[in-house]
SEBAFI-833874 format. One record per residue (C-alpha): residue number from 1; residue in one letter; x, y, z. Coordinates in Angstrom, 2 decimals. Layout:
+-----+------+---------+---------+---------+
|  nr | rest |       x |       y |       z |
+-----+------+---------+---------+---------+
| NUM |    a |       X |       Y |       Z |
...
+-----+------+---------+---------+---------+
***
This chain:
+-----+------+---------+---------+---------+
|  nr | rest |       x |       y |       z |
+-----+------+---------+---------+---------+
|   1 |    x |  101.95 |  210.64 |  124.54 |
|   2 |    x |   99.90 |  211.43 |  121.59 |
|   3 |    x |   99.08 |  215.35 |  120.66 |
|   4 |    x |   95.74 |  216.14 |  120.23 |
|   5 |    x |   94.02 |  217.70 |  116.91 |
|   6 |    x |   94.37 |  220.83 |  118.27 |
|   7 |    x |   97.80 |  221.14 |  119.73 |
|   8 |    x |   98.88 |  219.43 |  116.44 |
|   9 |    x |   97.83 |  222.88 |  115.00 |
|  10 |    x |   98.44 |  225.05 |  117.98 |
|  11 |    x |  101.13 |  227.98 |  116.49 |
|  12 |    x |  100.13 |  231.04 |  118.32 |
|  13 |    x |   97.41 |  229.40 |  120.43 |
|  14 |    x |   98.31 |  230.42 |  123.29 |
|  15 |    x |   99.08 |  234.47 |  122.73 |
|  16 |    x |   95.42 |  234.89 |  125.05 |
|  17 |    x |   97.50 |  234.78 |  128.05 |
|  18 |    x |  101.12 |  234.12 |  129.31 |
|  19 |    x |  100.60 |  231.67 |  131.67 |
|  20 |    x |   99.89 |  229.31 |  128.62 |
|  21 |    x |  100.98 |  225.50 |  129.67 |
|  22 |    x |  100.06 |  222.08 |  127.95 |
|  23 |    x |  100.22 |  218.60 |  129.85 |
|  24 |    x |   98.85 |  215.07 |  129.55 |
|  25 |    x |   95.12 |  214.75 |  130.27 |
|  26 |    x |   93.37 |  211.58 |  130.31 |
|  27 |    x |   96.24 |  210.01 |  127.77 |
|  28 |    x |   96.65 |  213.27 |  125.34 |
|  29 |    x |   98.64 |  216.29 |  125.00 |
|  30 |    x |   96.81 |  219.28 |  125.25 |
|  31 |    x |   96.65 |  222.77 |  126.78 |
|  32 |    x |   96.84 |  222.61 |  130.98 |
|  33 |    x |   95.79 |  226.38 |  131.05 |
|  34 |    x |   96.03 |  229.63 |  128.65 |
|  35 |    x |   95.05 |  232.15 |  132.09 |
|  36 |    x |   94.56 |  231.63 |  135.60 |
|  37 |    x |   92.32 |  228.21 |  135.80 |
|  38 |    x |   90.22 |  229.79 |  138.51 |
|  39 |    x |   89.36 |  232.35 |  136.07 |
|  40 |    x |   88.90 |  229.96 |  133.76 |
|  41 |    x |   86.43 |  227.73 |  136.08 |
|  42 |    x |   84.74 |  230.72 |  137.08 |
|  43 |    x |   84.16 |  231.31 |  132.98 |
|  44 |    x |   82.07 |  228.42 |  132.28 |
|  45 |    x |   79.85 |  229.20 |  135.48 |
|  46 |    x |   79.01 |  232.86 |  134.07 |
|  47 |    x |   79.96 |  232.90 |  130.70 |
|  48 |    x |   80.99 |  230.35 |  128.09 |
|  49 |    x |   84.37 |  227.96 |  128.12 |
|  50 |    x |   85.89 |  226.52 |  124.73 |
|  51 |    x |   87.99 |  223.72 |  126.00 |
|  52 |    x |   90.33 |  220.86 |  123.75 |
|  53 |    x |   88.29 |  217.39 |  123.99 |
|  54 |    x |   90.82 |  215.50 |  121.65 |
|  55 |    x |   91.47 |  213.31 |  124.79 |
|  56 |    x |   88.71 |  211.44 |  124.35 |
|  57 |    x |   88.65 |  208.28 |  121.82 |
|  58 |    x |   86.15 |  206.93 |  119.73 |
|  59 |    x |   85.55 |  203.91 |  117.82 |
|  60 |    x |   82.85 |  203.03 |  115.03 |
|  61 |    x |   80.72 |  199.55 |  115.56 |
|  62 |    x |   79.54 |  198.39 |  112.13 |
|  63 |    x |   77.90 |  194.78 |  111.51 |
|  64 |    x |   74.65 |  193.16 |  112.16 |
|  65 |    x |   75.31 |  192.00 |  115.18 |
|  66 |    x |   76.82 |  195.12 |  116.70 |
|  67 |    x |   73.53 |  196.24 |  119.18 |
|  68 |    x |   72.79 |  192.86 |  120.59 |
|  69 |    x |   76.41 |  192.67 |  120.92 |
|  70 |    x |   77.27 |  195.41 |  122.71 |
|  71 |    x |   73.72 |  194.69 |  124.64 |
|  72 |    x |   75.53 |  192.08 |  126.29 |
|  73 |    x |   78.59 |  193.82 |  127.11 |
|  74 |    x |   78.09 |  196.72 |  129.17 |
|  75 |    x |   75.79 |  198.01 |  131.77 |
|  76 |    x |   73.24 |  200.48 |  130.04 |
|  77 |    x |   70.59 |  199.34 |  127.34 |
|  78 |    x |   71.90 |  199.93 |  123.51 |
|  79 |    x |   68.81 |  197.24 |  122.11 |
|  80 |    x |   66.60 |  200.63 |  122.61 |
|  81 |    x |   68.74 |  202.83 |  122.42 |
|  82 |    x |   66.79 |  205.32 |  119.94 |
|  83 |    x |   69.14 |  206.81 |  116.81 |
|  84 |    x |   70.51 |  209.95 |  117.47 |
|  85 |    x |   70.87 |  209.07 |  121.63 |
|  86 |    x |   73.77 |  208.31 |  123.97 |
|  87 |    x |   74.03 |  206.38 |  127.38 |
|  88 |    x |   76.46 |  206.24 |  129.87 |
|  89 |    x |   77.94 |  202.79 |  130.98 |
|  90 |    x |   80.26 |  200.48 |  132.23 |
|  91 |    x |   82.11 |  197.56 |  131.23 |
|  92 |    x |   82.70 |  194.61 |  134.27 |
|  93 |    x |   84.35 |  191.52 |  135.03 |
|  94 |    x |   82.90 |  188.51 |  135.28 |
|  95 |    x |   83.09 |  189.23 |  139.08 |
|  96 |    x |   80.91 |  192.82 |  138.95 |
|  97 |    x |   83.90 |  194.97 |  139.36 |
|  98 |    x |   84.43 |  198.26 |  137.00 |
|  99 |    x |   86.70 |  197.78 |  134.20 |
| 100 |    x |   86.01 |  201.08 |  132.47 |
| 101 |    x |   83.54 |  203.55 |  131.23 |
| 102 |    x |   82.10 |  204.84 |  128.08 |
| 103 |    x |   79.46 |  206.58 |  126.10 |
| 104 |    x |   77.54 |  204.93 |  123.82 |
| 105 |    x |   75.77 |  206.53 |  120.50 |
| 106 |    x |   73.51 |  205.06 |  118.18 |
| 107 |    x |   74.31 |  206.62 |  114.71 |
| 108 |    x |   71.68 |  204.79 |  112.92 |
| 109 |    x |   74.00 |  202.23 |  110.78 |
| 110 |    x |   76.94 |  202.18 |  113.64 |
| 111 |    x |   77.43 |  202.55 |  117.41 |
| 112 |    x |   80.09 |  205.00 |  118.16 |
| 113 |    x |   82.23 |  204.59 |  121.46 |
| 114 |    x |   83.54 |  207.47 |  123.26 |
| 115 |    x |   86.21 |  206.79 |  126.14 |
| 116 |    x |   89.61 |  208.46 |  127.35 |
| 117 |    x |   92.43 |  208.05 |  125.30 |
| 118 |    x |   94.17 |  206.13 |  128.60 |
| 119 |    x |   91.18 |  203.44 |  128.39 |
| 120 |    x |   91.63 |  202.91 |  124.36 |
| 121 |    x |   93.80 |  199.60 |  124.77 |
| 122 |    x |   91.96 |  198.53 |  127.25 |
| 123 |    x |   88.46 |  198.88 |  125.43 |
| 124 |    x |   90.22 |  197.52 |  122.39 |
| 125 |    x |   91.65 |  194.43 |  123.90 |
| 126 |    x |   88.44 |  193.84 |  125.82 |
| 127 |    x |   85.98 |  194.04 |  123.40 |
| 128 |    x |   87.93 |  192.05 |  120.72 |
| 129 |    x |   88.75 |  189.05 |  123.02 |
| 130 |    x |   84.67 |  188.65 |  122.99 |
| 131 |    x |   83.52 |  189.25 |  119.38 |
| 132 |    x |   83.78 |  185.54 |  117.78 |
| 133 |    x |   81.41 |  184.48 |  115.79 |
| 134 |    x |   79.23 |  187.97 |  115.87 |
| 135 |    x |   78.96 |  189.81 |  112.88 |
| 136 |    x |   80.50 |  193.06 |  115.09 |
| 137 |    x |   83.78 |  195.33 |  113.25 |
| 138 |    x |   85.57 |  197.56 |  115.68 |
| 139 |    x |   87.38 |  201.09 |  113.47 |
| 140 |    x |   89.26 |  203.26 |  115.16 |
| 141 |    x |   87.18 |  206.65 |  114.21 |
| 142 |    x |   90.05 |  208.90 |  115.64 |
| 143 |    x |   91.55 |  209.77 |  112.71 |
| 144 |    x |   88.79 |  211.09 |  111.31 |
| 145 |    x |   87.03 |  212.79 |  114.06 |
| 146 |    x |   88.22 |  215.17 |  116.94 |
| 147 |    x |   85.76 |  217.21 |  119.68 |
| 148 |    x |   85.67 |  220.71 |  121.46 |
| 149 |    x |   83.76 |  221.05 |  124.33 |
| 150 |    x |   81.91 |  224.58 |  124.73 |
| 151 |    x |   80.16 |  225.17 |  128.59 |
| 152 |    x |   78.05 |  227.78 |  130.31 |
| 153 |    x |   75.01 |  229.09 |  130.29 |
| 154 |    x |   75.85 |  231.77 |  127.34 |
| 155 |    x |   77.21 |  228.74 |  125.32 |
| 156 |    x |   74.46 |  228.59 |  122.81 |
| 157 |    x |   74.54 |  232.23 |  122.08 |
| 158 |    x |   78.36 |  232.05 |  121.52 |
| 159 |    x |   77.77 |  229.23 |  119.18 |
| 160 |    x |   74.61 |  231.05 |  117.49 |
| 161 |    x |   77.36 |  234.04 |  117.27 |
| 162 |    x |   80.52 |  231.83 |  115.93 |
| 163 |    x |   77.57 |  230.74 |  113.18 |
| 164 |    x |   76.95 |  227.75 |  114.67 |
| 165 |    x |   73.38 |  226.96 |  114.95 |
| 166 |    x |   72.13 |  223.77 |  116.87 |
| 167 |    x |   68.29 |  222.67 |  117.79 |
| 168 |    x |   67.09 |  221.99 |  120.75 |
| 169 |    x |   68.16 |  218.82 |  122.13 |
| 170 |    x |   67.99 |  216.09 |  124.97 |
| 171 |    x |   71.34 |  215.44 |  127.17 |
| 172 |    x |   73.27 |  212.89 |  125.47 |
| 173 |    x |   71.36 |  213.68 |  122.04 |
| 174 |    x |   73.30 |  213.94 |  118.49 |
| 175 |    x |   72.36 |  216.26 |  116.25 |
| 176 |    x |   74.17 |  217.90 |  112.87 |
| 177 |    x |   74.55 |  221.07 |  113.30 |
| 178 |    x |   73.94 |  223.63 |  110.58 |
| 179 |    x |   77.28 |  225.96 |  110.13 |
| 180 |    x |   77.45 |  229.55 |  108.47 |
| 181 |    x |   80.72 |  230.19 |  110.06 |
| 182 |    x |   84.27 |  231.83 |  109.38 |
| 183 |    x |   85.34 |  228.54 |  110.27 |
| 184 |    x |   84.17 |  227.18 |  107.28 |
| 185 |    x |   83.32 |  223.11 |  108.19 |
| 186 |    x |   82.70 |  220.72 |  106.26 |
| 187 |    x |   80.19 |  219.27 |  108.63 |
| 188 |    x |   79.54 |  219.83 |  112.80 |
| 189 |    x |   77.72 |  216.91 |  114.57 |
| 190 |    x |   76.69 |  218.53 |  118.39 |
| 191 |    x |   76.01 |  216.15 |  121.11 |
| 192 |    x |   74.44 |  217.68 |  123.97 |
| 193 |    x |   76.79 |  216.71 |  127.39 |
| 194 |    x |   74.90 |  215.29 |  130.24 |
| 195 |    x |   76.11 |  217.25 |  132.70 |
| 196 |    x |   72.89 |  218.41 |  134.80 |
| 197 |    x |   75.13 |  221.30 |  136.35 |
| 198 |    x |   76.19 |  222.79 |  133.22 |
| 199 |    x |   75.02 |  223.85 |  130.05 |
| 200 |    x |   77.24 |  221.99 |  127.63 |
| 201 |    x |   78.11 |  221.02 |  123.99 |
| 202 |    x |   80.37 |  218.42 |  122.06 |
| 203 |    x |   81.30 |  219.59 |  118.52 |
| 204 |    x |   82.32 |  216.34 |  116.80 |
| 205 |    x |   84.56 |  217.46 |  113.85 |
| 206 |    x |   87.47 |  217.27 |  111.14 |
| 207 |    x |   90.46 |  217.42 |  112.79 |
| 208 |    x |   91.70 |  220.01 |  109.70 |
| 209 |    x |   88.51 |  221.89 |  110.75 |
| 210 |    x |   89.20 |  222.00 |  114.62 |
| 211 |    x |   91.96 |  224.96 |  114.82 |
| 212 |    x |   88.99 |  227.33 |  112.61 |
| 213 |    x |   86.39 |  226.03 |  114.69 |
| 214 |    x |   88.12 |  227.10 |  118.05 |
| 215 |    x |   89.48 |  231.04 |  116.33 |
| 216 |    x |   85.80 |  231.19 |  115.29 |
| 217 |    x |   84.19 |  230.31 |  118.91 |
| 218 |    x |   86.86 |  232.20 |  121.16 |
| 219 |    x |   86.06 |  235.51 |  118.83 |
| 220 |    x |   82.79 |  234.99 |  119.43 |
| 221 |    x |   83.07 |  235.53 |  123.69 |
| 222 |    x |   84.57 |  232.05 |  124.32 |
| 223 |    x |   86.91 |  232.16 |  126.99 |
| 224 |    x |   89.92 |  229.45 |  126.41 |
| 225 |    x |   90.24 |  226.67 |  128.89 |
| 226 |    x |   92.55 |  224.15 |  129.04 |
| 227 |    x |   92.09 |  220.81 |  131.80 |
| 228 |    x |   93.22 |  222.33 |  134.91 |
| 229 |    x |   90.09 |  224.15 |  134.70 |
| 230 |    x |   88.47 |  221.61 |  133.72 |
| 231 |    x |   89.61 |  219.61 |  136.56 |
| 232 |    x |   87.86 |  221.73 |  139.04 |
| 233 |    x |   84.63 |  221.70 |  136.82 |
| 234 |    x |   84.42 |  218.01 |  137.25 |
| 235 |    x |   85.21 |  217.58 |  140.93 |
| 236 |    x |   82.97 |  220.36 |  141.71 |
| 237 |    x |   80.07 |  219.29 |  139.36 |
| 238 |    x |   80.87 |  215.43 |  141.22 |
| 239 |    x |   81.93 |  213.95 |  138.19 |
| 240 |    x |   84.03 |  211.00 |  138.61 |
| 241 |    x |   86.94 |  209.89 |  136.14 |
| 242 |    x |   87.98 |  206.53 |  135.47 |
| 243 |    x |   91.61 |  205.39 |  137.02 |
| 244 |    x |   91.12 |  208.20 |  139.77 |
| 245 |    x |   87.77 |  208.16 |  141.38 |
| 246 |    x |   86.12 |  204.71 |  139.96 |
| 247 |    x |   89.19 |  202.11 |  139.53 |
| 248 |    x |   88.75 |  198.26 |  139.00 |
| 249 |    x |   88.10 |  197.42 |  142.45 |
| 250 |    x |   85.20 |  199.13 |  142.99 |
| 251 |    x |   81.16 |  197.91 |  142.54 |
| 252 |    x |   79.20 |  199.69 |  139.99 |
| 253 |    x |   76.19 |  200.96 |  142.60 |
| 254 |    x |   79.75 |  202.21 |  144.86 |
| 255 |    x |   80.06 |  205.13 |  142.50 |
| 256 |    x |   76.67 |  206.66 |  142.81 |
| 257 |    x |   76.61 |  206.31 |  138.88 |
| 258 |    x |   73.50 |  205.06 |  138.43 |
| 259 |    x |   73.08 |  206.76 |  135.10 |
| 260 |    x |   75.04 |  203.97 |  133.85 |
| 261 |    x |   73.14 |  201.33 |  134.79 |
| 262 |    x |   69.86 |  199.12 |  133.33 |
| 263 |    x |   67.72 |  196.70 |  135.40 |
| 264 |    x |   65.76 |  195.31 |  132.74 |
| 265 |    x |   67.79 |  194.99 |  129.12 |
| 266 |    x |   69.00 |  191.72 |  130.10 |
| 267 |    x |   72.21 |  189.86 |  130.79 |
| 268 |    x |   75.63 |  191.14 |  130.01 |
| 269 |    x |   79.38 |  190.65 |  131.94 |
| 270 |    x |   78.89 |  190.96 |  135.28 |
| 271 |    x |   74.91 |  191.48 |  135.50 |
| 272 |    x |   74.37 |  188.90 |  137.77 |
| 273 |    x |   76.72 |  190.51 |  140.81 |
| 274 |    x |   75.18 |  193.93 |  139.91 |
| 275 |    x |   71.46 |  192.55 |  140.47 |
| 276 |    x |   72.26 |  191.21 |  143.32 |
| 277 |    x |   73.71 |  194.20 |  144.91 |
| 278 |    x |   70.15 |  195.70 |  144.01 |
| 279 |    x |   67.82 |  192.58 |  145.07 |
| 280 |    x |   69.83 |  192.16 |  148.73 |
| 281 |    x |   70.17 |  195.92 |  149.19 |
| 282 |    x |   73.11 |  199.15 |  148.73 |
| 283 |    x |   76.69 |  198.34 |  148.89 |
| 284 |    x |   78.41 |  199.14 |  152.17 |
| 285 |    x |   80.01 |  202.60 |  150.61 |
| 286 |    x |   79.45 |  205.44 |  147.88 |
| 287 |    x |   81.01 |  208.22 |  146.55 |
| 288 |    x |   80.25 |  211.19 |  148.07 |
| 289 |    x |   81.79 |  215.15 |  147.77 |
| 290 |    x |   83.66 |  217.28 |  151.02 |
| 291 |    x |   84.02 |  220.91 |  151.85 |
| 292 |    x |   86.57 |  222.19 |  153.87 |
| 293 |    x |   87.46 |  225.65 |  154.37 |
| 294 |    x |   91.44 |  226.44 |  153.54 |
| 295 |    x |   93.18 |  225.07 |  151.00 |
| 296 |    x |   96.21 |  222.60 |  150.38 |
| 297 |    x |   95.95 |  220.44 |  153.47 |
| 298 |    x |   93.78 |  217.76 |  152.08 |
| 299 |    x |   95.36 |  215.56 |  148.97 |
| 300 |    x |   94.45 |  212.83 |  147.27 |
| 301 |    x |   94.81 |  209.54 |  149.51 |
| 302 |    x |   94.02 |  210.72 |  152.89 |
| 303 |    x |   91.71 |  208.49 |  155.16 |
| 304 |    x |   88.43 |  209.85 |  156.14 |
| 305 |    x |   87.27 |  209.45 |  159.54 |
| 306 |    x |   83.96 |  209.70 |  160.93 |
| 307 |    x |   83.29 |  209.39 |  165.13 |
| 308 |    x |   86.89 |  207.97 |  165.19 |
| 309 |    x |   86.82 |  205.43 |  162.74 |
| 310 |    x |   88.32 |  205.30 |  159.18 |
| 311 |    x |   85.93 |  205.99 |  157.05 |
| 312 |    x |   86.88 |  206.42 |  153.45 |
| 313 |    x |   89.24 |  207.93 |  151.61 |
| 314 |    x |   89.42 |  210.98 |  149.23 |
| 315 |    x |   90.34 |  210.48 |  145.25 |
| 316 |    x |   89.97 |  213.63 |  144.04 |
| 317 |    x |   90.70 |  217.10 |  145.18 |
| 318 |    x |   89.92 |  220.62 |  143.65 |
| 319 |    x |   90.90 |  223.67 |  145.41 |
| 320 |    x |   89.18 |  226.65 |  144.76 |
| 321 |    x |   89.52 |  230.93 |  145.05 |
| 322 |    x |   86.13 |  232.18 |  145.91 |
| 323 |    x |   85.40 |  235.64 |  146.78 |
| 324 |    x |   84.17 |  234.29 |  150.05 |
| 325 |    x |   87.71 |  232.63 |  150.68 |
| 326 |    x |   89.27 |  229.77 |  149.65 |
| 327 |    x |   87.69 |  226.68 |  149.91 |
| 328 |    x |   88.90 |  222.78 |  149.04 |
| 329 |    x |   86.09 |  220.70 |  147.19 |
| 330 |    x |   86.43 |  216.49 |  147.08 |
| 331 |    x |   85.54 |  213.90 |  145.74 |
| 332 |    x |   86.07 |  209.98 |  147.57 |
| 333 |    x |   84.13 |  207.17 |  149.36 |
| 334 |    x |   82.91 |  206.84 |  152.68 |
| 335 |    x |   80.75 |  204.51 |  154.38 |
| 336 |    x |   77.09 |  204.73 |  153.80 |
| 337 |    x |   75.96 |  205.04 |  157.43 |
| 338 |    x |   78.34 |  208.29 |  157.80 |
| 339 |    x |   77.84 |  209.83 |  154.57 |
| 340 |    x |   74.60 |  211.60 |  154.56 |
| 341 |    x |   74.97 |  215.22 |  153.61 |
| 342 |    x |   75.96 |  217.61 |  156.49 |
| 343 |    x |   77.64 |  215.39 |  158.46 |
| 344 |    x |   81.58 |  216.11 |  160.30 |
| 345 |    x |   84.33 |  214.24 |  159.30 |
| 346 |    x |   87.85 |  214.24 |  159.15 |
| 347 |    x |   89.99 |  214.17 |  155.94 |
| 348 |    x |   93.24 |  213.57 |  157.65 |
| 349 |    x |   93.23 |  215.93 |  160.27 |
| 350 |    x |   91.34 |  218.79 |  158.33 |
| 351 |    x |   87.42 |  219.13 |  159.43 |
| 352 |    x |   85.04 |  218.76 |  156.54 |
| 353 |    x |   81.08 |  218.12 |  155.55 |
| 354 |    x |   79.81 |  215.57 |  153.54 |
| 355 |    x |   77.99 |  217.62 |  150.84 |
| 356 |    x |   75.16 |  216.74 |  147.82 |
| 357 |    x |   76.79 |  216.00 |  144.32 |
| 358 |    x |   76.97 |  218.36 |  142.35 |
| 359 |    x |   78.20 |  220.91 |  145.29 |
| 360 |    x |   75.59 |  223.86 |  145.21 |
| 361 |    x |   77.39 |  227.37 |  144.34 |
| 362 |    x |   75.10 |  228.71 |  146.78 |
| 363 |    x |   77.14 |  226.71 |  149.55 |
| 364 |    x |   80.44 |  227.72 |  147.93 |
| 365 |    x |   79.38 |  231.21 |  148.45 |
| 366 |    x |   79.16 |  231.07 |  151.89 |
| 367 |    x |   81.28 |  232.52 |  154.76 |
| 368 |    x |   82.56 |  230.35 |  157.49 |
| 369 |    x |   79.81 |  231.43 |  159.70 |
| 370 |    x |   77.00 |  230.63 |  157.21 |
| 371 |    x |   79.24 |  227.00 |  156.37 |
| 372 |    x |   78.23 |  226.14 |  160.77 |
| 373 |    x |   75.20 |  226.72 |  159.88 |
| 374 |    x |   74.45 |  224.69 |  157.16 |
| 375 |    x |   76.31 |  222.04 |  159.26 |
| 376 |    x |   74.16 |  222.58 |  162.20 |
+-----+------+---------+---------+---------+
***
């Protein structure tokens, strides 16, 4: 398992706490936690999180065919796709169902690809088996570029404070970043994330300028995170992962990702399944979140049931230390007909509600009492 940027220059990174752990994330090394991840979690909601995002892969798309291309292999529009913007999509079989995910940027004179590390081969292998006779060239761009990931709603005033000052920009929008830092880079291109929860950042960057970039943004008020906060983030904010929540069996319009898809660029693998899902009406099940008060008796696996009947089942679980109490937030797919926000069901034998992605903090907040009556 490959190390990212910054754990290949990690002496002394984690002296901010002693509960300091590293794992595999997505197909990387990097740091698990540095504190307590629910203090971590609860960082990015109030504050500002500096997290390692050398898990994710990207690859450079040169050549004149590259847009219509990639127009024709995955789900979102690239042929008007404006320079300096991002989209969200999927890659299909011939047969509709999800292969993987990825962003897509246009960078003027290339495309750049953004995916887990743990989908790399398979983007690689896919792609290559279609380019032919198109002018298309596929680099690997990860030796030359690693991200960090800032989050919160005082992230732009800890980057304005590091010396990092960005315009104002559009979810999923590149721009360069102008840098008067301690860190000293060479050059910071910011992508703004597309998380509609969260305030959030992408610093695209050296990898010999990553370990300066991250001493320069946690002594500025960022507090260190490492995945297993990050984790929580995600399932909370409903933000499914490829391989746990969307794997190859499942329909595009089944993940409630509809972000990724475009009605009217045109054909590509798998269009024709995907327009028919819309023309004949929604597929029979979606991916939905659950509350449950407690935690640890709901895992990832357990059957959902709703009025006695299996249901769904849950992919994702995060569970969480609020000062209300503790409560268990997941992700996982259930029937349409039963899934409507509000509604009882069981996951396994542990009463939950259905609940609107991403889960309102308002609703977290609650006491048991108040939880009825939002049910009610």
């Amino acid at each position: 398992m490959s190390l990212t940027a910054l754990q290949k220059n990690a002496e002394g990174l984690g002296k901010t706490g002693p509960q300091y752990r590293t794992g595999e994330y997505h197909g990387a090394t990097t740091a698990a936690r540095f504190s307590d991840p629910q203090q971590e979690w609860a960082a990015m909601g109030s504050g500002c999180g500096v997290y390692d995002l050398g898990f994710r892969a990207k690859l450079s798309l040169t050549g004149r065919d590259r847009v219509r291309w990639l127009n024709g292999m995955i789900t979102n529009n690239i042929r008007d796709l404006a320079a300096g913007q991002g989209v969200y999509a999927f890659f299909l079989t011939p047969q509709g169902h999800i292969l993987g995910d990825l962003y897509a940027y246009n960078r003027g004179e290339s495309i750049v690809l953004d995916t887990d590390h743990s989908q790399l081969e398979k983007v690689l292998a896919t792609f290559r088996r279609y380019i032919i006779m198109d002018q298309v060239e596929m680099t690997d761009w990860n030796e030359q570029v690693t991200t960090l990931g800032v989050a919160g709603p005082k992230a732009r005033s800890v980057l304005r404070t590091a010396g990092i000052e960005i315009p104002e920009a559009r979810p999923l929008q590149m721009v360069e970043a102008k840098c008067d830092c301690d860190c000293d880079c060479v050059k910071c291109t910011v992508v703004r994330g597309d998380d509609a929860a969260c305030e959030s950042y992408e610093l695209w960057l050296a990898p010999n300028d990553v370990r300066k970039t991250w001493d320069a943004l946690v002594a500025a008020g960022a507090t260190p995170v490492g995945h297993e906060a990050l984790e929580l983030r995600r399932i909370v904010n409903g933000i499914p992962v490829y391989g746990i929540d969307i794997r190859e069996k499942d329909l595009p319009q089944e993940t409630e990702q509809m972000r990724a898809l475009n009605f009217s660029k045109g054909c590509y693998i798998g269009q024709e399944i995907v327009e028919r899902i819309r023309s004949r009406g929604a597929v029979h099940r979606k991916l939905a979140g659950f509350l449950a008060e407690g935690i640890g008796k709901i895992a990832v696996g357990i059957k959902i049931v709703a009025g006695e009947k299996e249901a769904g089942e849950i992919t994702s679980v995060a569970s969480l230390h609020l000062d209300a109490g503790t409560r268990t937030v997941a992700l996982g797919y259930i029937r349409r007909e039963a899934g409507a926000p509000g509604n009882e069901v069981l996951a396994g034998d542990v009463a939950a509600t259905v609940v609107q992605l991403p889960v309102d903090p308002a609703i977290l907040a609650q006491s048991g009492r108040i939880l009825e009556h939002h049910r009610a």
